[in-house]
C-alpha positions, 0 to 999 in steps of 0.5 A, a space after each residue: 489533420 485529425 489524425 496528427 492532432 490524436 497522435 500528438 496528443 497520445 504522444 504527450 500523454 505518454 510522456 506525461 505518464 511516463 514522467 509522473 509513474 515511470 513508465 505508461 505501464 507503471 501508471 495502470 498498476 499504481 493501485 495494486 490489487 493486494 500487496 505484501 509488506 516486510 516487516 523488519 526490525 523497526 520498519 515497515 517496507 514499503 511504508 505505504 501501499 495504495 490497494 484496490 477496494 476488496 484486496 488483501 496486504 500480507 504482511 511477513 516478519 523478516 526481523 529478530 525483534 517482537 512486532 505487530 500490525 495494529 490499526 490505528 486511524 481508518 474511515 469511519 466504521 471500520 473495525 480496528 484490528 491487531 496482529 499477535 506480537 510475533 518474531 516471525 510468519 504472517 498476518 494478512 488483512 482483507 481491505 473492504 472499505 475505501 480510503 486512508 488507513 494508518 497501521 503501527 507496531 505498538 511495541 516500536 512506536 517509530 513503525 508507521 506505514 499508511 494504506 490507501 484503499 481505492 
């Protein structure tokens, strides 16, 4: 009885995960250990990322317009930090402190993205 019990439980878990993440496997990768972020012209892709403590988002510039990656809301006591306007190549930051995070183009105020640091 035990056993049945176990294995239905699994069974639900499974479908639950599979419902909310896509796939059981897409629940265990949910929080990427870096990510890489297009920058188009007037957007970010994706426009938000959850990251694990201590990785790196790389961001590319993909667009014909001038755009930045400017810090603008973060946890207390993190530096902010600001890419060079550029048309292309790209700008990485290392994430080394948990929690929520808000990133802007200050020349397109509409380009917003959010990380969040687990």
């Amino acid at each position: 009885m035990k056993g049945r019990a176990m294995f239905r439980r699994a069974r639900v878990l499974a479908a639950v995960a599979i419902v909310v993440g896509g796939s059981a496997a897409g629940v265990a990768s949910a929080v990427a250990k870096g990510s890489s972020v297009r920058i188009g012209d007037n957007f970010f892709s994706p426009k938000s990322v959850s990251i694990k403590h201590g990785a790196t988002v790389t961001w590319h510039w993909t667009g014909k317009s001038d755009h930045n990656v400017t810090l603008t809301q973060a946890p207390k006591h993190v530096k902010q930090f600001i890419s060079k306007t550029q048309i292309k190549g790209t700008y990485s930051h290392k994430f080394t402190t948990k929690g929520a995070y808000t990133i802007v183009c200050t020349v397109h105020a509409n380009m917003v993205m959010h990380i969040t640091v687990h």
